[in-house]
C-alpha positions as CSV (number, residue, x, y, z in Angstrom):
1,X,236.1,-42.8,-31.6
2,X,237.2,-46.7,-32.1
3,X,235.3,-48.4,-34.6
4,X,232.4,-50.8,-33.7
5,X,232.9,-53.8,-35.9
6,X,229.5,-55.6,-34.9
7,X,227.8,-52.5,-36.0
8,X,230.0,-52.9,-39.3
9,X,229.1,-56.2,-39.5
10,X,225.5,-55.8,-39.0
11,X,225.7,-52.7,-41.7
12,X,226.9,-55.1,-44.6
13,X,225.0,-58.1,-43.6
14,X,221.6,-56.2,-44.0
15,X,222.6,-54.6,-47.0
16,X,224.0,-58.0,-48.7
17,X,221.2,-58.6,-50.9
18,X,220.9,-55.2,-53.0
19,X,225.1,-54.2,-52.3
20,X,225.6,-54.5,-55.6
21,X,223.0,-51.6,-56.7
22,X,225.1,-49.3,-55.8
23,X,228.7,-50.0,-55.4
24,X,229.9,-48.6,-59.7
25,X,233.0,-46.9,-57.1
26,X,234.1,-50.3,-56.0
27,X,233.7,-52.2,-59.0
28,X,235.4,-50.1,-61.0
29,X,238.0,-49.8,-57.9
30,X,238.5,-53.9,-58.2
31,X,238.9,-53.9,-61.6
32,X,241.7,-51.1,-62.0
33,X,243.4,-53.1,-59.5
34,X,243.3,-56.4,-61.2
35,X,244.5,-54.9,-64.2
36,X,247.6,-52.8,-62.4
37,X,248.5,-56.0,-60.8
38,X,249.0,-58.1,-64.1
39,X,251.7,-56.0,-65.0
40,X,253.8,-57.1,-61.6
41,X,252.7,-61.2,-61.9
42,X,250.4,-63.0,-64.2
43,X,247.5,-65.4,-62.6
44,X,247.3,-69.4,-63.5
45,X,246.1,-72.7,-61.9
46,X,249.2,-72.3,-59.5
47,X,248.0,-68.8,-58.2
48,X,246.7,-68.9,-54.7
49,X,244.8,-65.5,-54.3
50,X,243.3,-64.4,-51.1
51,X,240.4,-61.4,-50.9
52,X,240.5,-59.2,-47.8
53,X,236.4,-57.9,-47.2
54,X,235.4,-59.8,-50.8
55,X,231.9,-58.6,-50.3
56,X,230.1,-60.0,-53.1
57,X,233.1,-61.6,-54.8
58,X,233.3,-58.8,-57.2
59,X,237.2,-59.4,-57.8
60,X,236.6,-63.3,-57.8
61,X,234.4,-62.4,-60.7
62,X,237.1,-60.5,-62.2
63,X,239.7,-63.3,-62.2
64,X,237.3,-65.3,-63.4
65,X,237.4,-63.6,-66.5
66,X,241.4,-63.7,-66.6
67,X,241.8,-67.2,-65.5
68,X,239.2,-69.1,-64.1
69,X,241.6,-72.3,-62.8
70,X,243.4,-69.9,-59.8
71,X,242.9,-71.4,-56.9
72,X,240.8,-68.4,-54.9
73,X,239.6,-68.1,-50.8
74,X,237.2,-65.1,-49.8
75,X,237.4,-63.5,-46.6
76,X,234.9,-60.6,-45.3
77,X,233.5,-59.9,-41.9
78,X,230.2,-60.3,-43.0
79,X,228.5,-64.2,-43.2
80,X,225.9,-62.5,-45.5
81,X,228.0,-60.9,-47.4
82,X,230.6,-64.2,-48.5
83,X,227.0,-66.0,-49.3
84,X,225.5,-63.0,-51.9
85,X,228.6,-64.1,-53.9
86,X,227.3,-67.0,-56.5
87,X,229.0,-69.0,-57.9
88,X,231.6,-69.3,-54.1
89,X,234.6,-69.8,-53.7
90,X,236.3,-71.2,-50.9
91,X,234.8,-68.9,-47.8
92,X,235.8,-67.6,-44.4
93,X,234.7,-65.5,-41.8
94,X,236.7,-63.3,-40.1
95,X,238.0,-59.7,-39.1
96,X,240.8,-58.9,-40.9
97,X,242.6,-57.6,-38.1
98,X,242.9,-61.0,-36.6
99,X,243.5,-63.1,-39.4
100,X,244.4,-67.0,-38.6
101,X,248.0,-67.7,-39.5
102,X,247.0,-71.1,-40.7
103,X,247.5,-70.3,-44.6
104,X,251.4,-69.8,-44.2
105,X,253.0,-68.7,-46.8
106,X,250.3,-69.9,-49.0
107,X,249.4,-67.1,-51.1
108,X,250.5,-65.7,-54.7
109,X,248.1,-62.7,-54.6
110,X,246.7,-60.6,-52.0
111,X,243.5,-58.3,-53.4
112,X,241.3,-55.7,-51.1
113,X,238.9,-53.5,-52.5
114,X,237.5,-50.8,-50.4
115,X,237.5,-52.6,-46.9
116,X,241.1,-51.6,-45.4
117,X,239.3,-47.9,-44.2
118,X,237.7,-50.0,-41.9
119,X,240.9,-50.4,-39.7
120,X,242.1,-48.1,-37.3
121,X,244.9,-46.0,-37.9
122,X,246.9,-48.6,-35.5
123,X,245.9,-51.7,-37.1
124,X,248.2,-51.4,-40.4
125,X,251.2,-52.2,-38.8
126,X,249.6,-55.7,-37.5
127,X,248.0,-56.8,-40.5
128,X,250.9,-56.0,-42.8
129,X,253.1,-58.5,-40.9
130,X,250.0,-60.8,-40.9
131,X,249.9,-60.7,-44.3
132,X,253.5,-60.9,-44.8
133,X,253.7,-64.6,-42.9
134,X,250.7,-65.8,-45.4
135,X,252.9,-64.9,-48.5
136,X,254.6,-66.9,-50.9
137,X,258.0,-65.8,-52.0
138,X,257.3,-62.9,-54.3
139,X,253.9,-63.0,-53.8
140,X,251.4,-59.6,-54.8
141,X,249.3,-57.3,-51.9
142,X,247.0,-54.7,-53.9
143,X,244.7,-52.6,-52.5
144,X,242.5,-49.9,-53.1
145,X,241.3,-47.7,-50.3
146,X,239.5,-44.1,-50.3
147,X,241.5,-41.3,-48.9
148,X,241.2,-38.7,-46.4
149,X,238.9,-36.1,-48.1
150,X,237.2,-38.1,-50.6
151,X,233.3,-39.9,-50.3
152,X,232.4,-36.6,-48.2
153,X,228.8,-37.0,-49.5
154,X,229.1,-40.5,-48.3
155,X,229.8,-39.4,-44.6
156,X,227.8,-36.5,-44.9
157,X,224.5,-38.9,-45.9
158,X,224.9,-41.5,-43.3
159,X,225.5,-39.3,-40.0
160,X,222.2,-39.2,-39.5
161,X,221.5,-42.7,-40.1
162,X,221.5,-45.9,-38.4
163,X,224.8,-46.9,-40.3
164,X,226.4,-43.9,-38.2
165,X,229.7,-44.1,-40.6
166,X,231.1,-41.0,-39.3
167,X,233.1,-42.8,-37.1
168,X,235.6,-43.9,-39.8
169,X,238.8,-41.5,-40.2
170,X,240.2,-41.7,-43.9
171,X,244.3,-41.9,-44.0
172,X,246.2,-39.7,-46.4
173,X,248.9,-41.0,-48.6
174,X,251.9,-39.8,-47.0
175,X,250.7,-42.4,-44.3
176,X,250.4,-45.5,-46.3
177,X,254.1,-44.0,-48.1
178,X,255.3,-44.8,-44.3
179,X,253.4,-47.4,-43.7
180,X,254.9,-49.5,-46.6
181,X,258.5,-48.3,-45.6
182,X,258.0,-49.8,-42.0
183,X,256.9,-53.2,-43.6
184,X,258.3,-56.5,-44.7
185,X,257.1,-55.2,-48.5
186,X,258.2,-53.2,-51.2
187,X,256.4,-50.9,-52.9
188,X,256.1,-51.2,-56.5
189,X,253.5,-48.8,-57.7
190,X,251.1,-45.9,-55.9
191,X,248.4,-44.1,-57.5
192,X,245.6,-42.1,-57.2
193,X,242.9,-42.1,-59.2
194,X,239.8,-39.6,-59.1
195,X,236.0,-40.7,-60.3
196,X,233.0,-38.7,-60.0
197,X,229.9,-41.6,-59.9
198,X,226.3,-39.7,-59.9
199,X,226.7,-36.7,-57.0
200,X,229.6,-38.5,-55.5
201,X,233.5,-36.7,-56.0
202,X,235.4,-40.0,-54.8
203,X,239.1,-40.6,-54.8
204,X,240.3,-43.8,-54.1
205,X,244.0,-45.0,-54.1
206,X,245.5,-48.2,-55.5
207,X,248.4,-49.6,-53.9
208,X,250.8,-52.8,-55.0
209,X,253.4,-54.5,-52.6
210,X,255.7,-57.1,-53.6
211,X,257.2,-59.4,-51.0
């Protein structure tokens, strides 16, 4: 089953105003990420940092904290969701899988928090060498992304409602493992990391590329 990314779109944008109730998995996702990434290149007013599905700007938030004069751009499907985030950065609309090539080679950092399970298993390829044109020299891709077999009680709850997320089919490691061999980046650092929030057993991955 292909993945209906109006009905994704809708999803989020009804849910913009109380997303942040429940989303501990994600939060705690973007800032494990952050940290891991500080390790590989440090943020400062020349960073140029780019968030795939920002949501409500919970990992502009977070470099906020480490260095609040990076210059910072948003990017999620949802209008909604790029206006729950207060104070905004710079803002755009648009499905990741078509991403406008007009930032070339502008960015430092590359962050996405639990949004790349929305692609299909055939759009990695693509928006790696998207991504890959929109990098500076040596620039930093992190992700973090649940796994195949993970947020069952997720699924489970929402077949039967009118977010219908059954449709999406987790990836397992060995395929992102391929997936960063095929690509323009290098692979610095994989790791999986478990969390169990309320009833939920969620494992989510956290990747880092360097260009």
């Amino acid at each position: 089953m292909s993945l209906d990314r109006l009905q994704i779109q809708n999803n989020f944008s009804k849910s913009s105003l109380y997303y942040d109730q429940n989303t501990n998995v994600q939060k705690a996702s973007s800032e494990l990420m952050v940290l891991d990434s500080l390790k590989y290149s440090d943020l400062d007013k020349n960073s140029n940092i780019l968030d795939l599905g920002s949501g409500t700007g919970n990992i502009f938030k977070l470099i906020q904290d480490y260095d609040s004069f990076a210059n910072f751009v948003n990017c999620d499907l949802s209008l909604e969701m790029i206006k729950s985030c207060i104070p905004r950065p710079s803002s755009f609309c648009a499905n990741i899988t078509k991403l406008p090539i007009a930032h070339k080679e502008s960015f430092s950092h590359i962050y996405s928090s639990f949004c790349l399970q929305w692609l299909e298993k055939g759009d990695f390829k693509g928006l790696f060498d998207i991504l890959y044109k929109i990098c500076k020299s040596g620039a930093l891709l992190s992700f973090s992304i649940p796994v195949k077999g993970s947020f069952v009680e997720f699924l489970d709850a929402n077949t039967q409602s009118d977010c219908n997320f059954n449709f999406i089919d987790f990836q397992n490691r060995d395929f992102f493992e391929k997936t960063s061999t095929d690509s323009n980046f290098e692979m610095l650092e994989m790791r999986v990391d478990t969390h169990k929030i309320k009833y939920l057993n969620l494992v989510f991955e956290v990747y880092c590329w360097l260009v």
